[in-house]
N, C-alpha and C positions, 0 to 999 in steps of 0.2 A: 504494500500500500504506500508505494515510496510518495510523500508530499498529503496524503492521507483528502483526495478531495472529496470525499466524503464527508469531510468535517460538517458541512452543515445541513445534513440530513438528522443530525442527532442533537437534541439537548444537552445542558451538563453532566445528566445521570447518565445519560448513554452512551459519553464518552466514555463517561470513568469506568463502566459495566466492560464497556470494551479495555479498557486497559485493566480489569480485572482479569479477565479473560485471556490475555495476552496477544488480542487479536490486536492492536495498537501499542506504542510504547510512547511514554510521557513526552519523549524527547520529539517524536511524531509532531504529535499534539503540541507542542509547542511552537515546532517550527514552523507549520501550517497557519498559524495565528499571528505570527511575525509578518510572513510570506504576508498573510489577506492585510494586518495593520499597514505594512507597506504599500500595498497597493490601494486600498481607500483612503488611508487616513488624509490623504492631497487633495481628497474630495469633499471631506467632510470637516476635519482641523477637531477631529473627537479627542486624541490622544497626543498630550503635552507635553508629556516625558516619558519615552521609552523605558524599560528596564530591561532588554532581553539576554544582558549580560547577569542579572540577578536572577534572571529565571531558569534560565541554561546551568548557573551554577546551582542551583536549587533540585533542578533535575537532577543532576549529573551528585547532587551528593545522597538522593533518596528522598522521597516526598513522605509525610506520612501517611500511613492507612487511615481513610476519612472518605465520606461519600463521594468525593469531588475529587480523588488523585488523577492526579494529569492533568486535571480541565485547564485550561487558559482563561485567566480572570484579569481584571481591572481595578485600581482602586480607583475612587473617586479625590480630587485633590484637595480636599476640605476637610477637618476634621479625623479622617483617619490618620495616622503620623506612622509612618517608616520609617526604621532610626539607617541613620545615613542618608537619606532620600529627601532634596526638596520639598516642601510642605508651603507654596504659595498661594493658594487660596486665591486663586486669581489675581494677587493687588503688586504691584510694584514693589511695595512696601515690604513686603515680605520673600523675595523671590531668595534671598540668600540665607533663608530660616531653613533649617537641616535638624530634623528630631532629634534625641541623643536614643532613644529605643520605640518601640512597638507601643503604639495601644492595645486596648484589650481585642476590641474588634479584628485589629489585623493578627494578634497572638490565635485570634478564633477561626478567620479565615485559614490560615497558613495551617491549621491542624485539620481544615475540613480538607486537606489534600492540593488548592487550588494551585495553580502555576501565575505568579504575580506579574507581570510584563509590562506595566505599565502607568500611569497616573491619566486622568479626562480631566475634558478641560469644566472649568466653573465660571460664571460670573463675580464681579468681585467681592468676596465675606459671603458670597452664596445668598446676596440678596434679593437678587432679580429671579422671575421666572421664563426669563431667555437666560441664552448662556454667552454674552458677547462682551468677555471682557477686553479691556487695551490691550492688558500682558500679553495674549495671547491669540487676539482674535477673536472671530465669530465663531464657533463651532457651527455646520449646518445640515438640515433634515434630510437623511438618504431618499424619504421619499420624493423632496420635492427640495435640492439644493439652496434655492433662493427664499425659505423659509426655516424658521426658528426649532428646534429640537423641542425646547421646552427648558428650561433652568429647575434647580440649579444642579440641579445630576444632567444636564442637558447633552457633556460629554461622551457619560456612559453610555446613557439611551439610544446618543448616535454609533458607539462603538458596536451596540449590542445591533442595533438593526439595521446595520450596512455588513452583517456574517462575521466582525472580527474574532468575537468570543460570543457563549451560549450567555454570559450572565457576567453582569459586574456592580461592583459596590455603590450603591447610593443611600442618600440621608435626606431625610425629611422635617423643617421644621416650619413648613407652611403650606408641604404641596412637593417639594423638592424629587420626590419619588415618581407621584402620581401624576404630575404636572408633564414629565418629558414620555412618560409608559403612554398618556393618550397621545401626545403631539408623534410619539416614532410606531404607534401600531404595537405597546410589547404589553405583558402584564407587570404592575409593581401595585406592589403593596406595600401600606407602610406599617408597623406591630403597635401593639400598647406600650404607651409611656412604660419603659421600666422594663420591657420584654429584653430588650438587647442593651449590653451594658457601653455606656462612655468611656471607661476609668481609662489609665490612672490618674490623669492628668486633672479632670474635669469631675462635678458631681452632677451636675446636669446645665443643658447646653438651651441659650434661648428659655430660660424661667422653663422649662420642661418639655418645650414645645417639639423640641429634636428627637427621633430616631434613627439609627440606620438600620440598612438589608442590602437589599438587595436589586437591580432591575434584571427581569429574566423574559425566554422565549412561552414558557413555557411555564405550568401552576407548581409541579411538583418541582421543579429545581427551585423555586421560592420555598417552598414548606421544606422541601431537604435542607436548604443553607439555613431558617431559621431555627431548623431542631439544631443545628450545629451548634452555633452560634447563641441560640435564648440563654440565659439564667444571669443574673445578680451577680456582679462581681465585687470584689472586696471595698465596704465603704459607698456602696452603691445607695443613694438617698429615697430610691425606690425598691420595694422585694415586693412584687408582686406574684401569687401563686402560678408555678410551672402545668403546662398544660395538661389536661387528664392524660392524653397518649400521645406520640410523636405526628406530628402534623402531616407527614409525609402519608400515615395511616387512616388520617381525617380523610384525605381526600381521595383515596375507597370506597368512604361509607356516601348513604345518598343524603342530601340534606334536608329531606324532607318535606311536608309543604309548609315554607315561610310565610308567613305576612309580612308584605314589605310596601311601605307609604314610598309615593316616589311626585318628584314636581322639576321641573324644568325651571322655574321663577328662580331670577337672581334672589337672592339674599341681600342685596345692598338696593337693588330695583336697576339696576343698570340692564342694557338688552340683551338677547343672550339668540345667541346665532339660527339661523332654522335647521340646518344640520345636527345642530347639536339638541335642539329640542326631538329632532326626531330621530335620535340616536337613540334618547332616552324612550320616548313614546314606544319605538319598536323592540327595544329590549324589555317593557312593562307587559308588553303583548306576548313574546317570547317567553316569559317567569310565567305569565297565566297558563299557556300551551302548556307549561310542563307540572303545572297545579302547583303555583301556590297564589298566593293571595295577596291580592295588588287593588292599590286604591289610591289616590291621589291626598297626597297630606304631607303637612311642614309641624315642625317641632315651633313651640312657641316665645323664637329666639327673637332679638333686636339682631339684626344682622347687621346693621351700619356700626352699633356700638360692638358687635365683635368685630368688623374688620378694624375699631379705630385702636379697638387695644392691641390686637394682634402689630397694626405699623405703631404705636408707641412702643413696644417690646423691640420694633426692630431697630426704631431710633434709640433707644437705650443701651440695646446691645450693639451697634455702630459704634456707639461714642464711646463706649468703656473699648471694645477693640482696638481702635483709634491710639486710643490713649498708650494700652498695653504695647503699640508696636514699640512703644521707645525701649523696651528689653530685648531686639531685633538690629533699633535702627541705630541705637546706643546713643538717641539723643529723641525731641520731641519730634511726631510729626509734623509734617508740615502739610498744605493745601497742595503740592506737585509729588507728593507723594501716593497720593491717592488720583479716582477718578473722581472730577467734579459734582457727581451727583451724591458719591460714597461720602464725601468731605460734607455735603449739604444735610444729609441723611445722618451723619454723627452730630452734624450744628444743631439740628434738633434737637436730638436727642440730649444737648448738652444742654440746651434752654428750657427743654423744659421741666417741673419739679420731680422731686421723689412724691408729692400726694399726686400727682400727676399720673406718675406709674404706678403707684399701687392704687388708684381708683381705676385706671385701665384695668390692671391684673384682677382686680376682682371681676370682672366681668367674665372672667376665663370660666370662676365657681359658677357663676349664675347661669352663663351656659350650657356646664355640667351637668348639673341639677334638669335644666330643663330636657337634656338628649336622655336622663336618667328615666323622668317619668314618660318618656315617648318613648323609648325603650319596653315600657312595662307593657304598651298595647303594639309595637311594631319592632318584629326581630331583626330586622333591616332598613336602612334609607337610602335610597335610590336620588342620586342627581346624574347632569351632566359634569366631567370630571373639569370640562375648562365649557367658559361661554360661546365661546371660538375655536373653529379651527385652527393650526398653528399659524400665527401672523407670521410676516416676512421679516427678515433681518433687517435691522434697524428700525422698525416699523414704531415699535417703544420706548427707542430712544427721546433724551429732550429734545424740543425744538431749539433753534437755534437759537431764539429771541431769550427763552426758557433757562437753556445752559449759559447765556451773558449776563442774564439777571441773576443766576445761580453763584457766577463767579464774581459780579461782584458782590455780594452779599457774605458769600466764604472768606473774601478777601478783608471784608471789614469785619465779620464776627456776631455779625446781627441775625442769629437764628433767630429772633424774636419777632422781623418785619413778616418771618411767612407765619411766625404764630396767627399775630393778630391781625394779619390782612385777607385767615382765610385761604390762604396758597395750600396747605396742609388738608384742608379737606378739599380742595380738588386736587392734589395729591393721592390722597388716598383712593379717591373714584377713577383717577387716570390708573392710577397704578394693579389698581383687584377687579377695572370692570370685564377683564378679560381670565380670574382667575378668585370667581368669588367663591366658589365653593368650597373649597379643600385646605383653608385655615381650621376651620370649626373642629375640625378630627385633632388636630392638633394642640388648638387650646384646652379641650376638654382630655387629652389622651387617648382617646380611641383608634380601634383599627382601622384602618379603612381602605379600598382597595381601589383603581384604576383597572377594568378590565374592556382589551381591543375588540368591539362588537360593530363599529360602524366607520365606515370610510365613505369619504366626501365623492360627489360626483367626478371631480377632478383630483383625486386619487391620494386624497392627505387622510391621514388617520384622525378617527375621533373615541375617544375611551368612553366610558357608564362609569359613575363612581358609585361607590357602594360601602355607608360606614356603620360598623356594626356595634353591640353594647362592648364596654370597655374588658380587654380581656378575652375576647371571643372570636380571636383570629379565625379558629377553629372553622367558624361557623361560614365566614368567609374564604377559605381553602374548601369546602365543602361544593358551595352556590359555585364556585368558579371551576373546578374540575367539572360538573357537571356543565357548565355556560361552553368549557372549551369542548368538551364532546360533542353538542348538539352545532356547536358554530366554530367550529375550526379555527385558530388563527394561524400557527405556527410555518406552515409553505404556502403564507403569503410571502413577498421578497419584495423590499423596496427597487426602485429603481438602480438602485446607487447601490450593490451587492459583490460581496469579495466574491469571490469565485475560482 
C-alpha cells in the first residue's frame, strides 16, 4: 500500500483498526498526511506550523496502545501548549512564546495513540468566528475557497475537510467547535463544562465558558477521542460525574423517541438566513420520520442580555491577556502589537467595571436555570448552528471608516467614547448576528453538538445545532449516530480534497 491512498476512505478508528491489524504501518499513515498537508494546505492556509519532524520521531520511537495509534492529528494553536513548540494564538505578540511542557489535553491526546504533525491556524486570542488572523493569514473553506471556514478552530475544520487528517483538536468557548463543523460540512461537538480537563497551567478558561475535543468526519471518532480524553484532572475546579458507559458504546444503542423543541428565531432578533431556516425545518421533519417528538419552542431566555455578557467576558478576558503578554514580551504591550480591533476589544474591557462583569456573569446562572426547567419538558433543543451560511473572507472584517475610528480611539485610550456612544451594542449585533446561537451552551455549560445535514444550493455547508441537558453528551452521541445513518455525510468531498 506504498503512499497508503486509501487514506481517506477511513475515519480515525479505521485507520488505527488497520494498523492494528498490521495491514498499515504508522509511518504509512503519517507520510500520506504530510504528502495531502503539502499538497492543500497552499489552498487552504489551515496548517501554520508543520511538525513532521516531531511526528516521524514519535513514530519511529513507538506510539502508545490507544484507540487512535497511527492516526495523523492536529492540534489547534490556542490553548493546547507543546513544550518546545510555538504556542501563538494567532497574535504577533506572542509568536516567540514556546511552552516549557505538555498540557493535560495534549498528555491525553498523545496516549490516545494520535500522530501530532502539526498546529491550525486561529484568529487572534481565538476571538472571532472566522479564522483570519494578520500573523498568518486567512485560513479558507475547501468547499468554496473564497469563503470563511468558521473560527476559531477555523484551521482545523479546514484541515479536517480538504482529507489532511480524519480528526483534529478544537476548543470551544462561544461556538469555536461548532461554529467551523457547520461552515466545513464535519461533525463537532463540544462536552460539558468540566468533561475534559485545562490543567496544568489554567483552572478554567473564559469564566468556564471553554472546552476542548475534538472536530471529526465522523460521530464515533468524536465519542472515541472523548472516552480518551474525559475525567478531572489534578486541581480541576470542576468534577463532574464520569459517564454511565464509554461513549463510543452510546452510540450503538438507539436513542429512543426524544422530544425535542426546535425554532429557527434568532435569539438577539437579528435575520437569520433561509437556508439555514430550512436546514432546521427539514431536519425537525426528519426527527418526526424516525419518531420522536418535535414541536416548535424556545427556553424563556433574554437572548440580547446573554449575548451582552457573553462579549463583556470577552472584553474582560482580552484585557487581562493583553496585559499578561508583558511575561512574553518582557515589557508592556503596546497598540502595534496587536491587531486593531484585538487592542479595541481589550480597551473595553479595561473601561469597563468589575460590577460590570459580575452583573454580566450572572446572567450566565439565570440562563442556567432557565435551559434547567426547559430541560424538565424537552430532552433536546434544536436551532440552526450559524444564521448564515459561511460568509466570504473578509466579509466581517471592520470597515475602513470603523478600523480609523478604532485606531484612533486605541491610540488615545478612551475605551469609554464606545461605552457611552452606544458603539458596543452595535458591536455586539455586528458581531453575533451571524452566530447567535451557540454562546448559550456555553454560558450555561452544556453539551451541544453541530451536526452536517444540509448544504446550500451553491454547495456551502450548513450544520443543525443540537444542545442537550448538562452532562448528557451521551444522549447527543446517540441522536447523531442515528442522524449519520439515515443521512450520510462522510463521502461527501469538498471541492478542495487531498487526494
Amino acid at each position: 500500500m506504498s503512499g497508503f491512498k486509501e487514506f481517506d476512505r477511513f475515519d480515525g478508528l479505521g485507520l488505527a483498526e488497520l494498523v492494528r491489524k498490521k495491514e498499515v504501518a504508522p509511518s504509512e499513515l503519517c507520510e500520506e498526511a504530510i504528502r495531502r498537508i503539502e499538497q492543500v494546505n497552499p489552498k487552504v492556509n489551515a496548517v501554520i506550523l508543520p511538525m513532521y519532524d516531531i511526528g516521524r520521531k514519535a513514530v519511529q520511537a513507538g506510539l502508545p496502545e490507544g484507540p487512535f495509534t497511527g492516526v495523523p492529528f492536529l492540534l489547534k494553536d490556542i490553548i493546547e501548549e507543546y513544550a518546545g513548540v510555538p504556542l501563538t494564538m494567532g497574535s504577533r505578540a506572542l509568536r516567540n512564546y514556546v511552552p516549557a511542557k505538555d498540557s493535560e489535553m495534549v498528555v491525553r491526546f498523545k496516549k490516545s495513540g494520535v500522530t501530532i504533525l502539526g498546529k491550525t491556524n486561529v484568529p487572534e486570542l481565538g476571538l472571532l468566528g472566522v479564522t483570519e488572523p494578520e500573523l498568518h493569514g486567512p485560513t479558507r473553506n475547501p468547499w468554496n475557497t473564497g469563503h470563511t471556514p468558521g473560527g476559531s478552530s477555523g484551521g482545523s475544520a479546514a484541515a479536517v475537510a480538504s482529507g489532511m487528517v480524519p480528526l483534529a483538536n478544537g476548543n470551544d468557548g462561544g461556538g469555536s467547535i461548532r461554529i467551523p463543523a457547520s461552515c466545513c460540512g464535519l461533525f463537532g461537538l463540544k462536552p460539558t463544562r468540566g468533561r475534559n480537563p485545562l490543567g496544568p497551567n489554567v483552572g478554567e478558561l473564559w469564566q468556564g465558558a471553554v472546552v476542548s475535543h475534538v472536530i471529526t468526519r465522523s460521530v464515533r471518532d468524536s465519542a472515541a477521542m472523548l472516552d480518551a480524553t474525559q475525567g478531572a484532572d489534578a486541581g480541576a475546579p470542576y468534577v463532574i460525574p464520569s459517564p454511565a458507559r464509554p461513549y463510543l458504546q452510546e452510540i450503538e444503542k438507539e436513542p429512543g423517541s426524544l422530544k425535542i423543541a426546535f425554532t429557527s428565531a434568532s435569539p438577539i432578533g437579528t435575520p437569520v438566513h433561509e437556508e439555514c431556516v430550512k436546514a432546521v425545518r427539514e431536519a425537525a421533519k426528519l426527527l418526526e420520520s424516525l419518531g420522536h417528538k418535535v414541536e416548535e419552542a424556545q427556553p424563556q431566555i433574554d437572548g440580547k442580555a446573554v449575548a451582552m455578557s457573553y462579549l463583556m467576558m470577552c472584553f474582560g478576558e482580552a484585557a487581562a491577556v493583553i496585559e499578561e503578554m508583558k511575561a512574553v514580551l518582557g515589557r508592556k504591550a503596546k497598540t502595534s502589537d496587536v491587531e486593531t480591533l484585538t487592542w479595541t476589544i481589550g480597551l473595553l474591557g479595561r473601561t469597563l467595571s468589575a460590577r460590570d462583569f459580575a452583573k454580566a456573569k450572572r446572567e450566565w446562572g439565570v440562563a442556567g436555570r432557565a435551559m434547567g426547567r426547559f430541560h424538565q419538558k424537552y430532552d433536546l433543543y434544536l436551532t440552526p448552528t450559524l444564521a448564515y451560511p459561511p460568509v466570504r473572507i473578509g466579509e466581517l472584517q471592520p470597515k475602513t471608516y470603523e478600523r480609523l475610528l478604532m485606531k484612533a480611539v486605541n491610540a488615545l485610550g478612551l475605551g469609554v467614547i464606545f461605552k457611552v456612544s452606544g458603539l458596543v451594542d452595535q458591536m455586539a449585533e455586528a458581531s453575533l448576528s451571524k452566530t447567535p446561537f451557540t454562546q448559550l451552551a456555553n454560558l450555561t455549560g452544556q453539551p451541544a453538538m453541530s451536526v452536517p445535514l444540509h448544504w446550500t444550493p451553491d454547495g456551502l455547508p450548513v450544520g443543525v445545532h443540537f444542545m442537550a441537558p448538562f452532562g448528557e453528551e451521551a444522549a447527543l452521541f446517540r441522536l447523531a449516530a442515528q442522524l449519520e445513518k439515515v443521512r450520510p455525510w462522510f463521502d461527501k468531498r469538498a471541492p478542495v480534497w487531498a487526494g
